[in-house]
Structures are given as C-alpha cells and as structure tokens.
PDB file of N, CA, C and O in Angstrom:
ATOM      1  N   UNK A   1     -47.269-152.812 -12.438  1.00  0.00           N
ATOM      2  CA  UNK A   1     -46.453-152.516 -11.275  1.00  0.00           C
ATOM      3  C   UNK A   1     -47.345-152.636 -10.036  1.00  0.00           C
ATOM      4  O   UNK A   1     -48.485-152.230  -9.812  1.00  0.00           O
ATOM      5  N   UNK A   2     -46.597-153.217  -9.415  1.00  0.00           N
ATOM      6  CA  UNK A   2     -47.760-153.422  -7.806  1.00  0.00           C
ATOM      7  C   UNK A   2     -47.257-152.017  -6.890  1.00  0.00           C
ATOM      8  O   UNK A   2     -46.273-151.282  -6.972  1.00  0.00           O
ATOM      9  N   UNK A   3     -48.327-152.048  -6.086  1.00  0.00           N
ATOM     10  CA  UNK A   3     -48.402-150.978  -5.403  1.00  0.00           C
ATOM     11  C   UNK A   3     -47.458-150.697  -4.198  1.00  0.00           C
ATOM     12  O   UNK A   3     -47.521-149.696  -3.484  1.00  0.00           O
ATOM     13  N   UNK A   4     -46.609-151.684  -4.079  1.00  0.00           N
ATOM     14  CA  UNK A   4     -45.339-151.535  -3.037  1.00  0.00           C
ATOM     15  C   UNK A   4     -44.360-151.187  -3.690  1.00  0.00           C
ATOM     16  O   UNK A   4     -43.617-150.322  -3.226  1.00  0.00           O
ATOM     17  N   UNK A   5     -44.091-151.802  -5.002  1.00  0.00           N
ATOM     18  CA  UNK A   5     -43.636-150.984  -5.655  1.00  0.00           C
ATOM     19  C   UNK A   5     -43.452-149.575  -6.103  1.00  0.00           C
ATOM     20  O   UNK A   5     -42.448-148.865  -6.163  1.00  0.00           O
ATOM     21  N   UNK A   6     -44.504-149.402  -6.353  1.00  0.00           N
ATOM     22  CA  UNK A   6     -45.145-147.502  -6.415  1.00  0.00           C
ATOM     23  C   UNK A   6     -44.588-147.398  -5.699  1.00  0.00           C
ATOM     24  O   UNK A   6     -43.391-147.195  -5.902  1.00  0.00           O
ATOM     25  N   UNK A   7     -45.058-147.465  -4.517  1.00  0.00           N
ATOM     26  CA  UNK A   7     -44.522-146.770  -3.597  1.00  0.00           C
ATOM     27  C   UNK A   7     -43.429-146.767  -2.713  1.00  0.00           C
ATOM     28  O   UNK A   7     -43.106-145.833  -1.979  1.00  0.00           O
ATOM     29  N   UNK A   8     -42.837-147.938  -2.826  1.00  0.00           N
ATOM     30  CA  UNK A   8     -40.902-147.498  -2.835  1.00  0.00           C
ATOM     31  C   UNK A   8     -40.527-146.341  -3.750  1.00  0.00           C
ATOM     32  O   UNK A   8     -40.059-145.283  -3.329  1.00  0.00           O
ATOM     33  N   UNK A   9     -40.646-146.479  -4.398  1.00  0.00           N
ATOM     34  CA  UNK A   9     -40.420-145.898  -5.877  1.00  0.00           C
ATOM     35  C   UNK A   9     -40.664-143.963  -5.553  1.00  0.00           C
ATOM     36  O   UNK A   9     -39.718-143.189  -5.399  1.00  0.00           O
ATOM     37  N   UNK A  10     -42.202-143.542  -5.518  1.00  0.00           N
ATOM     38  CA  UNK A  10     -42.015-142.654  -4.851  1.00  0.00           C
ATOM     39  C   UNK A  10     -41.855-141.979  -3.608  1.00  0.00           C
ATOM     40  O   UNK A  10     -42.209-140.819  -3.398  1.00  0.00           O
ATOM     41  N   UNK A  11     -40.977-143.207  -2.297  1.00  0.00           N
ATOM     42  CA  UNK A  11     -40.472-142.599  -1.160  1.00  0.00           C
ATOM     43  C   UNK A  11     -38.808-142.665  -1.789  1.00  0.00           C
ATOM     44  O   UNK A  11     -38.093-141.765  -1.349  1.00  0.00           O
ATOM     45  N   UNK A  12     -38.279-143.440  -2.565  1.00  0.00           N
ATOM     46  CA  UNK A  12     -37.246-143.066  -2.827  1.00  0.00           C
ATOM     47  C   UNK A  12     -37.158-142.007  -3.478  1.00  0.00           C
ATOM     48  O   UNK A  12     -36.376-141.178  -3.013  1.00  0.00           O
ATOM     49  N   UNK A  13     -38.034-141.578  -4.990  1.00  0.00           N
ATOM     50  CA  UNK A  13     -37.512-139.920  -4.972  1.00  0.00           C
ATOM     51  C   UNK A  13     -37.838-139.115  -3.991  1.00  0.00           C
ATOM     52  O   UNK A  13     -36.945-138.342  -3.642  1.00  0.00           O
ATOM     53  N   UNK A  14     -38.955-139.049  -3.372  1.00  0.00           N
ATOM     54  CA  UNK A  14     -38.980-138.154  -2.345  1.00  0.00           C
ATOM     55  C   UNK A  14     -37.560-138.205  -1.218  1.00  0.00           C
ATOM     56  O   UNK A  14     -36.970-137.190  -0.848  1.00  0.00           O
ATOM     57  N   UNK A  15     -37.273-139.329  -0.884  1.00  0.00           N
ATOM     58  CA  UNK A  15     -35.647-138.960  -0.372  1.00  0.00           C
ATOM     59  C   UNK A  15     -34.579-138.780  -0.786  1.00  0.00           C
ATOM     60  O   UNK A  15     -33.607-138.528  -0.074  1.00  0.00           O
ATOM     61  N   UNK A  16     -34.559-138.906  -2.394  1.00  0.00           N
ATOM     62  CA  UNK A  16     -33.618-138.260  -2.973  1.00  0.00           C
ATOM     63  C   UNK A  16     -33.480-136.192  -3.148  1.00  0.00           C
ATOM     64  O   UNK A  16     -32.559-135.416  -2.891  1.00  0.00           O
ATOM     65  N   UNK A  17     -34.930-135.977  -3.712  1.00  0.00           N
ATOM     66  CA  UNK A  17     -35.124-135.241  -3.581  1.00  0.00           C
ATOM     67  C   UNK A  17     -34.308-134.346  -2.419  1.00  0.00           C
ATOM     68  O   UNK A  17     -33.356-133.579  -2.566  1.00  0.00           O
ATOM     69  N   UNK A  18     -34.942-134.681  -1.372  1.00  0.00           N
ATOM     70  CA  UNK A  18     -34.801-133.945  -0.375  1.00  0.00           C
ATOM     71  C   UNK A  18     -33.333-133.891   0.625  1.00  0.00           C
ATOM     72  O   UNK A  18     -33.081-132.951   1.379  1.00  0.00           O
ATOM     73  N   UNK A  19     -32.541-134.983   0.462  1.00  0.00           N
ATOM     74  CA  UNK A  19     -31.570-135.052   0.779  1.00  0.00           C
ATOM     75  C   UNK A  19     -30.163-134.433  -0.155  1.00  0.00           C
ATOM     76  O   UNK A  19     -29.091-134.013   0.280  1.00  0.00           O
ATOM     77  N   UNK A  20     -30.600-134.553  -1.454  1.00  0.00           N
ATOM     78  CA  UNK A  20     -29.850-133.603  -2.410  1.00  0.00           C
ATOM     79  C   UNK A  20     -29.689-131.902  -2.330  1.00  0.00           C
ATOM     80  O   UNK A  20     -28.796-131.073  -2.507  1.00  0.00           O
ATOM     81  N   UNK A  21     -31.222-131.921  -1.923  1.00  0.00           N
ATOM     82  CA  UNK A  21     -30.944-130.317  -2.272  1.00  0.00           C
ATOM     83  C   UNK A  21     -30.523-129.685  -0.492  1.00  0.00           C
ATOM     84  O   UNK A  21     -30.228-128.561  -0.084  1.00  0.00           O
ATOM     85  N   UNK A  22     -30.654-130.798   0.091  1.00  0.00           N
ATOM     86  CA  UNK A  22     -29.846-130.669   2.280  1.00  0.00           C
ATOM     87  C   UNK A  22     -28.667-130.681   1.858  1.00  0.00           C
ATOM     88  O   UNK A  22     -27.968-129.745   2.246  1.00  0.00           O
ATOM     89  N   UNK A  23     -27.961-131.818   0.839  1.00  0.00           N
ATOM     90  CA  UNK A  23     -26.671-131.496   0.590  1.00  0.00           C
ATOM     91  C   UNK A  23     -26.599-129.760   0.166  1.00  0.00           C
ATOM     92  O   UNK A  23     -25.634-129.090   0.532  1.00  0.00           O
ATOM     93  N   UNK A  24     -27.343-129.363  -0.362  1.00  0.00           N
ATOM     94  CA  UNK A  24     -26.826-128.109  -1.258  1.00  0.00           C
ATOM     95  C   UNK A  24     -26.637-127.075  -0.564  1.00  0.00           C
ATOM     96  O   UNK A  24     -25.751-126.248  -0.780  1.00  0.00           O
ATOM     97  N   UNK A  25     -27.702-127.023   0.598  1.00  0.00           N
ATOM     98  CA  UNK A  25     -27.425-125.989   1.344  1.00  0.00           C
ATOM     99  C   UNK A  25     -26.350-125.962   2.406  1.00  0.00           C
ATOM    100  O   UNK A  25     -25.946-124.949   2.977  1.00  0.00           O
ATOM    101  N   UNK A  26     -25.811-127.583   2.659  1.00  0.00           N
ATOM    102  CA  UNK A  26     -25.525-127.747   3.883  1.00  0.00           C
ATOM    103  C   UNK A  26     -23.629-127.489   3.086  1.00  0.00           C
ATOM    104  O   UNK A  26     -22.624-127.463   3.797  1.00  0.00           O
ATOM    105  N   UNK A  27     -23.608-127.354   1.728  1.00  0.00           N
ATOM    106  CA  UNK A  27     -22.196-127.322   1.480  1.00  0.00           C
ATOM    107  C   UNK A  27     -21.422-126.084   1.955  1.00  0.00           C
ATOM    108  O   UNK A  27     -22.088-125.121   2.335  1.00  0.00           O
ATOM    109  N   UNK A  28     -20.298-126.024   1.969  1.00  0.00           N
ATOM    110  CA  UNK A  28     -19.392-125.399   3.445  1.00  0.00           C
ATOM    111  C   UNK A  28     -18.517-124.682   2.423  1.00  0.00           C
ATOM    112  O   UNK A  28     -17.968-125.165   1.433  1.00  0.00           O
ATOM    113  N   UNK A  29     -18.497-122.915   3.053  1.00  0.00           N
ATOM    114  CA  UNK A  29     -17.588-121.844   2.166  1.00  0.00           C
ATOM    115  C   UNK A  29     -16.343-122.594   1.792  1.00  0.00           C
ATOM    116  O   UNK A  29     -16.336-123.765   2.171  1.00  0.00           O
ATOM    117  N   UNK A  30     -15.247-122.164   1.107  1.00  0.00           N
ATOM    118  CA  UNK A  30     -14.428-121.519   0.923  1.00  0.00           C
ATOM    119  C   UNK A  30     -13.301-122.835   0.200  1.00  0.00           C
ATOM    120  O   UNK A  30     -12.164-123.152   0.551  1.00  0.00           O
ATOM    121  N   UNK A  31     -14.408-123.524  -1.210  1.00  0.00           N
ATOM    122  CA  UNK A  31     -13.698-124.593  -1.680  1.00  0.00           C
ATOM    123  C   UNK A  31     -13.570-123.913  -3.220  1.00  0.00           C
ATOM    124  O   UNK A  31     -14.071-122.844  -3.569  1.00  0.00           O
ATOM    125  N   UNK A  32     -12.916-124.655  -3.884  1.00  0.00           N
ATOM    126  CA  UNK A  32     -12.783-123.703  -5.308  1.00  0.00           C
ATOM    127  C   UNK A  32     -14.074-123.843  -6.266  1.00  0.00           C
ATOM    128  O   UNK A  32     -14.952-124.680  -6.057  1.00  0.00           O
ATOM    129  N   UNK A  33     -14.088-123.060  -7.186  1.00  0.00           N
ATOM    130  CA  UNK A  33     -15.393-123.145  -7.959  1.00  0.00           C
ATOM    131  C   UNK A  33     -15.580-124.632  -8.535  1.00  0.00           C
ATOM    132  O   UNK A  33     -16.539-125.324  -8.192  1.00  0.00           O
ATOM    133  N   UNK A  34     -14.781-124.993  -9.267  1.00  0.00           N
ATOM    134  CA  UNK A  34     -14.678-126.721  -9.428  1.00  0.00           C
ATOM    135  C   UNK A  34     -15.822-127.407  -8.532  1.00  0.00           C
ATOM    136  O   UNK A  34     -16.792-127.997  -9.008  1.00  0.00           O
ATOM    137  N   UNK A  35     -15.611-127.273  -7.429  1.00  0.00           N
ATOM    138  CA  UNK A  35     -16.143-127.712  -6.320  1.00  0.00           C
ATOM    139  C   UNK A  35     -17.410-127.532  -6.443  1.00  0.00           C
ATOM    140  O   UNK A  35     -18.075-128.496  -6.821  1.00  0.00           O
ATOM    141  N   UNK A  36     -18.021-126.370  -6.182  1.00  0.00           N
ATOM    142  CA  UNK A  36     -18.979-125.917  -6.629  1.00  0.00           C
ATOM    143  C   UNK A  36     -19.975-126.767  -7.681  1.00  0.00           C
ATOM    144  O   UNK A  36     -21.116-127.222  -7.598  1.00  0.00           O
ATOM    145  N   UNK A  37     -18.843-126.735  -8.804  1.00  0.00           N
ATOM    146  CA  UNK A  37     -19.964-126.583 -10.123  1.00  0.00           C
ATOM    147  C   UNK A  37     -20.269-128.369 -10.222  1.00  0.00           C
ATOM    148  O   UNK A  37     -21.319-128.993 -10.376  1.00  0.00           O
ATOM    149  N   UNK A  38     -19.006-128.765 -10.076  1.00  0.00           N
ATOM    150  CA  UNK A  38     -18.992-130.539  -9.930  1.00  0.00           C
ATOM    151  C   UNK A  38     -20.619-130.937  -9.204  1.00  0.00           C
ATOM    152  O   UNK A  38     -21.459-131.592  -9.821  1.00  0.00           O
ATOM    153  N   UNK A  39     -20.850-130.343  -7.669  1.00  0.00           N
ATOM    154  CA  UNK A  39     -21.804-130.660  -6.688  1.00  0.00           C
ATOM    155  C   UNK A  39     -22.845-130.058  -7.576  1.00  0.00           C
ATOM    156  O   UNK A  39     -23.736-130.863  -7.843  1.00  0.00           O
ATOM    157  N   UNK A  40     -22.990-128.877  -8.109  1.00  0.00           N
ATOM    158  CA  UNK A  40     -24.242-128.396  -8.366  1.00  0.00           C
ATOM    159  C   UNK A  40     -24.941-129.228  -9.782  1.00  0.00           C
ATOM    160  O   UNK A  40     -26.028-129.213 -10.360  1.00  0.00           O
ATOM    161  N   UNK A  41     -23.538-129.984  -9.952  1.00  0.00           N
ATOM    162  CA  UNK A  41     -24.412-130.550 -11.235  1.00  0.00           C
ATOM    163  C   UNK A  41     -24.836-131.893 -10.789  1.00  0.00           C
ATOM    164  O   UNK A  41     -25.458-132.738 -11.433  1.00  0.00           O
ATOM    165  N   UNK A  42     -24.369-131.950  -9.509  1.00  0.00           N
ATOM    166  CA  UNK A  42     -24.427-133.522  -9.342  1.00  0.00           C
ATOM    167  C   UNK A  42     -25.800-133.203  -8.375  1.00  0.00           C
ATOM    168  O   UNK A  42     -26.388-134.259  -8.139  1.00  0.00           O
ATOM    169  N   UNK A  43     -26.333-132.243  -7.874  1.00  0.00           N
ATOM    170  CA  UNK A  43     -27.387-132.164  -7.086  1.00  0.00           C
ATOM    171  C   UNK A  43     -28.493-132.116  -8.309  1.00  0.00           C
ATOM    172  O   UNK A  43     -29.343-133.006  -8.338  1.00  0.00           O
ATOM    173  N   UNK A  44     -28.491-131.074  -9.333  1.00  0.00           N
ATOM    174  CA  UNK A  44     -29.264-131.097 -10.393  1.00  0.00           C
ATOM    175  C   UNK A  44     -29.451-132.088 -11.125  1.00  0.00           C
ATOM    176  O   UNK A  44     -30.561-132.074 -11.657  1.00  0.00           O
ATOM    177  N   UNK A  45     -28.600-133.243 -11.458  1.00  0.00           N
ATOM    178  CA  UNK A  45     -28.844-134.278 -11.822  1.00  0.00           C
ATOM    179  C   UNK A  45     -29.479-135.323 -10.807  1.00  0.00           C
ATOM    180  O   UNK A  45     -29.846-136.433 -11.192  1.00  0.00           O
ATOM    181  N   UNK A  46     -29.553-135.036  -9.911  1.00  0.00           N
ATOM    182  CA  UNK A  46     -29.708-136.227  -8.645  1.00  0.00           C
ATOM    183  C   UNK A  46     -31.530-135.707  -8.517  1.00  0.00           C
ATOM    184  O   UNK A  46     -32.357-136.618  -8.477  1.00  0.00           O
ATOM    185  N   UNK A  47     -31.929-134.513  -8.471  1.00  0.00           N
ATOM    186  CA  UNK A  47     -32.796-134.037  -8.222  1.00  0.00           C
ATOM    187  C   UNK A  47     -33.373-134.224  -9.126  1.00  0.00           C
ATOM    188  O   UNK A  47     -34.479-133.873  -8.716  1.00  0.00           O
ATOM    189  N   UNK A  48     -33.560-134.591 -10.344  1.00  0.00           N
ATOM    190  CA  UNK A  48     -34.559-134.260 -11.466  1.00  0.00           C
ATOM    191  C   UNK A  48     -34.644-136.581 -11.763  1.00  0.00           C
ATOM    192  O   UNK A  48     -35.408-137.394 -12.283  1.00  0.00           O
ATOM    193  N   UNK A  49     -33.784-136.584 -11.274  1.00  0.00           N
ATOM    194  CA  UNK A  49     -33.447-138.353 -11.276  1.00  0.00           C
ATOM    195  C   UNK A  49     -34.886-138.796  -9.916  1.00  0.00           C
ATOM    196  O   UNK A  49     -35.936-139.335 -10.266  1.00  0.00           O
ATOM    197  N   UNK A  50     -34.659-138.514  -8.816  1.00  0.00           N
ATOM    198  CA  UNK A  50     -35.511-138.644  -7.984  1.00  0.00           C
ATOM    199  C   UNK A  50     -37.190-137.742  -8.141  1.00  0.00           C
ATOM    200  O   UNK A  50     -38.076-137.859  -7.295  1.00  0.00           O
ATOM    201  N   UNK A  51     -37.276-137.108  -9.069  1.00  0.00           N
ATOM    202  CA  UNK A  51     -38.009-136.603  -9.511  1.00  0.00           C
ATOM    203  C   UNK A  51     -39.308-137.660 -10.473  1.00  0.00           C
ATOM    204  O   UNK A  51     -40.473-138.027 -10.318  1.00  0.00           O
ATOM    205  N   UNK A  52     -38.095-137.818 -11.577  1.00  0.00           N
ATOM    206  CA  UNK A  52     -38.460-138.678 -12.567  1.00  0.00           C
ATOM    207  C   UNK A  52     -38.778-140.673 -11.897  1.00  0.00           C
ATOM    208  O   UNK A  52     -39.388-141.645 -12.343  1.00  0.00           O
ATOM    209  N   UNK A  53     -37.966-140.388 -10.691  1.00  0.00           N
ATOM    210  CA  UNK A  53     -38.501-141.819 -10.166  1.00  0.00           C
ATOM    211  C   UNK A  53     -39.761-141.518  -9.428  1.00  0.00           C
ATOM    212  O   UNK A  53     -40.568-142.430  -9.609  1.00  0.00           O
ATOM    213  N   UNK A  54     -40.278-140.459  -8.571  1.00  0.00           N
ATOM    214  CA  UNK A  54     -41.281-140.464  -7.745  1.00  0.00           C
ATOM    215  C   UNK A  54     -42.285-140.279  -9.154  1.00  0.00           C
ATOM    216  O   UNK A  54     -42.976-141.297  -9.196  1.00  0.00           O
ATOM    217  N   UNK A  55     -42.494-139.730  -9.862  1.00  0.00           N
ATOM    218  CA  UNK A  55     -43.567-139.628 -10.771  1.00  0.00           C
ATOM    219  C   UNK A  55     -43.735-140.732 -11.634  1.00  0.00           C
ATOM    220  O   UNK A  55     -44.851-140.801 -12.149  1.00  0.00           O
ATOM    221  N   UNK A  56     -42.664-141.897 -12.025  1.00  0.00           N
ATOM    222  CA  UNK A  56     -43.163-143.249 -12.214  1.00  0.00           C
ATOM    223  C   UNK A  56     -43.705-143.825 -11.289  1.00  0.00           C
ATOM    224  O   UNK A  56     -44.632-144.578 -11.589  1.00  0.00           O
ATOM    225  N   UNK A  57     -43.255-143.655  -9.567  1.00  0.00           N
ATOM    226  CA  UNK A  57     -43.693-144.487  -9.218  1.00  0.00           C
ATOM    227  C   UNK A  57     -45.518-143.890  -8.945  1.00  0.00           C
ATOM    228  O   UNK A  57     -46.278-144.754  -8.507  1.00  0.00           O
ATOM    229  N   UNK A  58     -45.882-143.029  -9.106  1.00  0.00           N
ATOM    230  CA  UNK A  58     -47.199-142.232  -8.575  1.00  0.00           C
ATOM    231  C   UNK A  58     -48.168-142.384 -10.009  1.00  0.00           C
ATOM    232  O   UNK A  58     -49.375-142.151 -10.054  1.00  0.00           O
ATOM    233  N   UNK A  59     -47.499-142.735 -10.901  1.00  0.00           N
ATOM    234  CA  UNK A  59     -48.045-143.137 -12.418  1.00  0.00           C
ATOM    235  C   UNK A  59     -48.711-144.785 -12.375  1.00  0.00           C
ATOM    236  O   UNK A  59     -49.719-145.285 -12.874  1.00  0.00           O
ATOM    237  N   UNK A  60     -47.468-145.381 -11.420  1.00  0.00           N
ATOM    238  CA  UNK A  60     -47.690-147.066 -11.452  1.00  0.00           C
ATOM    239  C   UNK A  60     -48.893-147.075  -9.864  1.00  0.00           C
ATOM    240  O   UNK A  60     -49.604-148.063  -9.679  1.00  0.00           O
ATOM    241  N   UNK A  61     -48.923-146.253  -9.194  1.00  0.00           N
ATOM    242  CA  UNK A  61     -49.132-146.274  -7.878  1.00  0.00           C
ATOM    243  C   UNK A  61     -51.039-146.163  -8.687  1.00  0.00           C
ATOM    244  O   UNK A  61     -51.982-146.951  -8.625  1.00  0.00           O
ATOM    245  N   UNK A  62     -50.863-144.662  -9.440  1.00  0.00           N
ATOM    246  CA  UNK A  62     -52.612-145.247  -9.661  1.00  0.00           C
ATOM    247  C   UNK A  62     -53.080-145.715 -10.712  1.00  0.00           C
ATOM    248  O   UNK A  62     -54.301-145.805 -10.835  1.00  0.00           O
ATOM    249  N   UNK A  63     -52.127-146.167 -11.824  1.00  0.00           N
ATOM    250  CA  UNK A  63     -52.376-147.331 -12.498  1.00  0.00           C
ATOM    251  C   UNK A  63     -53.216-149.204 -11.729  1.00  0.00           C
ATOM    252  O   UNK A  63     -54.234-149.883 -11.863  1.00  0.00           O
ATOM    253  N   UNK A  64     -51.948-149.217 -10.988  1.00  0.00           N
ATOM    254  CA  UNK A  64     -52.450-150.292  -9.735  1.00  0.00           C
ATOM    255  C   UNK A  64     -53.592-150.169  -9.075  1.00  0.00           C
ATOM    256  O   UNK A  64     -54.213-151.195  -8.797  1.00  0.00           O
ATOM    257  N   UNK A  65     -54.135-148.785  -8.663  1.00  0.00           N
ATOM    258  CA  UNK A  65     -54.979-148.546  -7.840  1.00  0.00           C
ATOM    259  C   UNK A  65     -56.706-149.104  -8.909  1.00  0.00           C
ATOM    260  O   UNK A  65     -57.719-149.735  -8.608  1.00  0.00           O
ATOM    261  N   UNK A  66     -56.256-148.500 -10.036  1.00  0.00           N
ATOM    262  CA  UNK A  66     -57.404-148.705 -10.947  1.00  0.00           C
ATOM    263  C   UNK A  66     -57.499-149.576 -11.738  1.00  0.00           C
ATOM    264  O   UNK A  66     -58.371-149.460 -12.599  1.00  0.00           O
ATOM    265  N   UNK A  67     -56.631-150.768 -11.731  1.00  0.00           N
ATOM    266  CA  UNK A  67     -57.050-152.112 -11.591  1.00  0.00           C
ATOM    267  C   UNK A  67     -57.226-153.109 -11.179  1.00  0.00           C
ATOM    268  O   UNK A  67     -57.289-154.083 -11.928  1.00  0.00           O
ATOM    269  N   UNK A  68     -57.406-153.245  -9.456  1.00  0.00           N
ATOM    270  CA  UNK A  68     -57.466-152.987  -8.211  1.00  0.00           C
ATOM    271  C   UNK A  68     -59.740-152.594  -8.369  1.00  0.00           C
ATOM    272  O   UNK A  68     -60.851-153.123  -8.399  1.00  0.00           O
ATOM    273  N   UNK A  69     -59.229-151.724  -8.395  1.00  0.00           N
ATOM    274  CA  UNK A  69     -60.518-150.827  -7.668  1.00  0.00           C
ATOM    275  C   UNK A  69     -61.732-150.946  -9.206  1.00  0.00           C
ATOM    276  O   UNK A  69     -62.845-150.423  -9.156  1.00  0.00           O
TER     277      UNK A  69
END
C-alpha cells in the first residue's frame, strides 16, 4: 500500500469517526425510541467501521514507511 493511500485511509476514519459521534450528540429530543436505537446502531457501526479503516490505513502507512526507509 503506498503511502497516500495510508493516508486517505486514515483521514477518512478519522472523519468518520468524528462526524458520527457529532451526529450523536447533535440528535434532537423528542423522536420515538425506534429512532433512537436505529441511529445508535448506525453511529456504533459507523464508528468502529472508521476505526477499523484508520488502523489499516496507519498499519499500511508504516509498513510503506519501512520499505521506503
């Protein structure tokens, strides 16, 4: 994996990350639990997804680096 790669890779989880869990806080009283549980699974899944992409890409990032260097 080349290193632009990497590192798309971990700025996209890092903006997944972080924009998932802005959704979470930023969600608005007084919708039914449905609502709720639908988003919270879809933030928990979204979050551990952007997770699992930034740590491939930080795996490939110094893989590259050390054959390279």
């Amino acid at each position: 994996m080349s290193r632009k790669i990497a590192g798309f890779l971990i700025i996209i989880g890092a903006f997944m990350v972080f924009e998932w869990i802005n959704l979470g806080f930023n969600l608005a009283d007084g919708h039914p639990t449905g609502f709720y549980v639908v988003h919270g699974i879809l933030i928990a899944v979204n979050v551990v997804l952007g997770v699992v992409l930034a740590l491939i890409g930080w795996r490939g990032y110094r893989g590259a680096v050390r054959q390279k260097g």
